[in-house]
N, C-alpha and C positions, 0 to 999 in steps of 0.2 A: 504494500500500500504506500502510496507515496505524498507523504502529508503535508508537501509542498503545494498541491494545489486546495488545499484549505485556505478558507478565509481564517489566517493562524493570529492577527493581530484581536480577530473577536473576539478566539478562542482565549488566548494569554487577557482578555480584560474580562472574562468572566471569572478566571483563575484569580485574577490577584485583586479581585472585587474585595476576597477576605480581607483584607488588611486595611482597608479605613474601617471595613465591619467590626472589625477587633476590636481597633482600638475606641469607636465609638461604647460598645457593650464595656469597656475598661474603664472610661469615663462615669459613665450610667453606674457602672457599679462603683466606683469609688465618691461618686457622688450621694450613692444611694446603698452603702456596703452591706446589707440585708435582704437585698428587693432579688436578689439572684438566692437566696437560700433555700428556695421552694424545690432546686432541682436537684440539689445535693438529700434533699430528705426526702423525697418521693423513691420509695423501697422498693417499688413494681418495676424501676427503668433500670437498665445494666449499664454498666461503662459506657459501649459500645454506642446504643442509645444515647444516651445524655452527650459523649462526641459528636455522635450526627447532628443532634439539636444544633449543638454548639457550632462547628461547622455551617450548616446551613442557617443558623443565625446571621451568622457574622457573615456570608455569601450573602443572603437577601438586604440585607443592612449596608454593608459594602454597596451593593450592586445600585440599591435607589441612591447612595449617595454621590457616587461617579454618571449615574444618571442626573442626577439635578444639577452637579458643576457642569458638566459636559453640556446641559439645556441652559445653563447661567453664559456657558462662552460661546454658546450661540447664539443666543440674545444680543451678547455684546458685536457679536460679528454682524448679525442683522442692522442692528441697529448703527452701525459706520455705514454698512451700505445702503442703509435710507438718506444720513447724513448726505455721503454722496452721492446717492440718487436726485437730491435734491439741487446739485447744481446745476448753473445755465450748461444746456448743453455745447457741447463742442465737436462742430462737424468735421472727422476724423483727416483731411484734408489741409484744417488749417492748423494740424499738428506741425511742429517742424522736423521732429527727428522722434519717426516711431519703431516698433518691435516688425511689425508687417511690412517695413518696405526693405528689411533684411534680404541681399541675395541669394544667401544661404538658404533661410527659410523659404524663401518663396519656392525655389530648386527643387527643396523636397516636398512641400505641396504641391507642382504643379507634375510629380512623378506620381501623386500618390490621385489626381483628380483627373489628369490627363487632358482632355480635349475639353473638360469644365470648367478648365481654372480659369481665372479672370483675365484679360490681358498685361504684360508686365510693365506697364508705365510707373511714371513716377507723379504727381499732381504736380499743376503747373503754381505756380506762386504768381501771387498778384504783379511784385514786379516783373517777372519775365513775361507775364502777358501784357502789361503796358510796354514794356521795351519792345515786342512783335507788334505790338497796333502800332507805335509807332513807326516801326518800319516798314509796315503795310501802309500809311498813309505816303509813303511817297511812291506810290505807284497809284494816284487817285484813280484810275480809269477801273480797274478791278479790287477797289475798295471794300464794298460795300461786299461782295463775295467773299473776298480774303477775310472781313471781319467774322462772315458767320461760320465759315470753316473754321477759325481760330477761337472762337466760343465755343462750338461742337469739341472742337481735339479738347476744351477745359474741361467742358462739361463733362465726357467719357473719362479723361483722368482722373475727376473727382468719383466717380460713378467707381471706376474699377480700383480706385484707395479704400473705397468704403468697402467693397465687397470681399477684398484683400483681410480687410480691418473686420469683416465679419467673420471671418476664417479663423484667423488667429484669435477670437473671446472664443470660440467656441472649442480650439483645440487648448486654450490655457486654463479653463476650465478642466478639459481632459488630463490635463499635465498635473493641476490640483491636486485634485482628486486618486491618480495614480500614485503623490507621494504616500499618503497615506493605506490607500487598499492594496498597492504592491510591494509594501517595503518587505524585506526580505528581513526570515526568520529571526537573525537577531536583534535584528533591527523591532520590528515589532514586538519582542519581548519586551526589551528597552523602554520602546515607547508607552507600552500599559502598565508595567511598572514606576514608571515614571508617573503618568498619569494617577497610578493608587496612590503614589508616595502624597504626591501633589495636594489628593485631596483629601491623605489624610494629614499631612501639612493644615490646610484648613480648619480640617477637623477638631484638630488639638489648639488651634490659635483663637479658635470659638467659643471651645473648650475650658480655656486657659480662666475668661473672665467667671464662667459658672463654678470651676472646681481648683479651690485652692491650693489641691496636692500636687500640681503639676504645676505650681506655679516657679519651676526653678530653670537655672541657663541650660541647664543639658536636656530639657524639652522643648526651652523656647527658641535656642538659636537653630536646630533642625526644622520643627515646622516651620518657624519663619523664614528660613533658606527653600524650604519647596515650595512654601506660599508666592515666595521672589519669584523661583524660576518657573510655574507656571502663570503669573505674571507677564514677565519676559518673552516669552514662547509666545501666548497669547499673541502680542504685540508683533513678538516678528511673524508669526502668520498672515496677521490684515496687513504689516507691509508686503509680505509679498502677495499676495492676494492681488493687492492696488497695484502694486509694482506689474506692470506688463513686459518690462524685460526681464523678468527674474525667470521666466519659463521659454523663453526661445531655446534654449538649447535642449529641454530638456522634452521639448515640441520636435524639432530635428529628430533627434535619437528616436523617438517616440511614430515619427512620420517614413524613418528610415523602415525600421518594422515592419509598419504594416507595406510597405512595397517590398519585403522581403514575402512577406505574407501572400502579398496577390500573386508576385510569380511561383512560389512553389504550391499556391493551389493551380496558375494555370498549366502549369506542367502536369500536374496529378489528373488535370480536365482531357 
């Protein structure tokens, strides 16, 4: 069986769901040192039992609790891209140095779309379309031609910048997204472990103000160093996210694939 094609980052955040669980029930009971005695005196349940509870306590406990951070930084994520949703928009044209007019990336787009891709202009700038009217006005006789040719070649430039410019949100998106559903094995342990640490980093900094036994540095400087770094992360995510050169290359590599993909299924055809 080959458990490389699991989705393994799921799997690893179900696993280490236990560990804010724990430590939450460790709180509760040190807050509350009594309220857990009903399990130790109940005669009818075996070791074995009262493990599993305990286990799947701290699993279902864990689990809503990396589910409510995880719905908290997505909130926040939403909520930047309403922010900037909310600005005047900017017709992709009057960019002046974008991720899509890459020759690189266009190259392997235009391998992977063929006879669809857009054509590979570059938008014209205002200045250079005044500098051409003007040198179309000394030729008055065929003016008024030369002007509307030269509005058409604008217009198509702008026309195929944007449709360029709809290529690349849609494959940066793809590229998002793949960091996190493709990371490879270790990687994704890493990262859901990091993520329990995180939130039970919170946890314990929540914690801190209800129960005064934890109120010492060898609790408070760990959570608050996971509290930082899921902070941190946070943040660099929506830069890159916003950032649209942060994913050209990783768009490339990604666009390289799938043309490795089309020719050896056309071979197989």
């Amino acid at each position: 069986m080959d458990i490389s094609k699991y989705p393994l980052h799921k799997l690893t955040q179900f696993i280490s769901a236990i560990i804010p669980g724990f430590f939450a029930i460790l709180l509760f009971w040190l807050a509350h040192p009594h309220s857990l005695d009903w399990i130790s005196q109940t005669g009818f349940l075996g070791y074995r039992t009262r493990l599993t509870i305990a286990v799947l306590s701290c699993f279902v406990l864990g689990f809503t609790l990396t589910a409510i951070v995880s719905g908290i930084a997505g909130g926040i994520g939403g909520l930047v891209g309403a922010v900037q949703a909310r600005r005047p928009y900017q017709p992709p044209h009057t960019i002046k140095t974008a991720p899509w007019r890459d020759p690189v990336w266009r190259t392997a787009l235009k391998k992977v779309l063929g006879g669809d891709a857009p054509d590979d202009t570059q938008p014209m700038s205002e200045e250079i379309f005044k500098m051409r009217e003007e040198f179309l006005r000394q030729v008055p006789n065929d003016y008024q031609r030369n002007l509307i040719d030269l509005q058409q070649e604008k217009l198509k430039s702008e026309i195929d910048d944007s449709r360029w410019q709809g290529w690349y949100e849609q494959y940066h998106q793809i590229a998002i997204g793949k960091r996190y559903n493709d990371a490879p094995f270790q990687i994704a342990i890493n990262q859901s472990l990091q993520f329990s640490l995180q939130t039970t980093g919170l946890v314990l900094v929540v914690g801190i103000y209800f129960v005064p036994a934890i109120r010492h540095w060898w609790c408070i400087v760990p959570a608050s160093f996971w509290v930082l770094t899921a902070i941190g992360q946070t943040y660099y995510a929506l830069k890159a996210y916003s950032n649209r050169w942060s994913t050209r290359a990783e768009q490339i590599e990604y666009l390289s694939s799938v043309v490795v993909g089309q020719k050896a299924q056309a071979q197989n055809a």
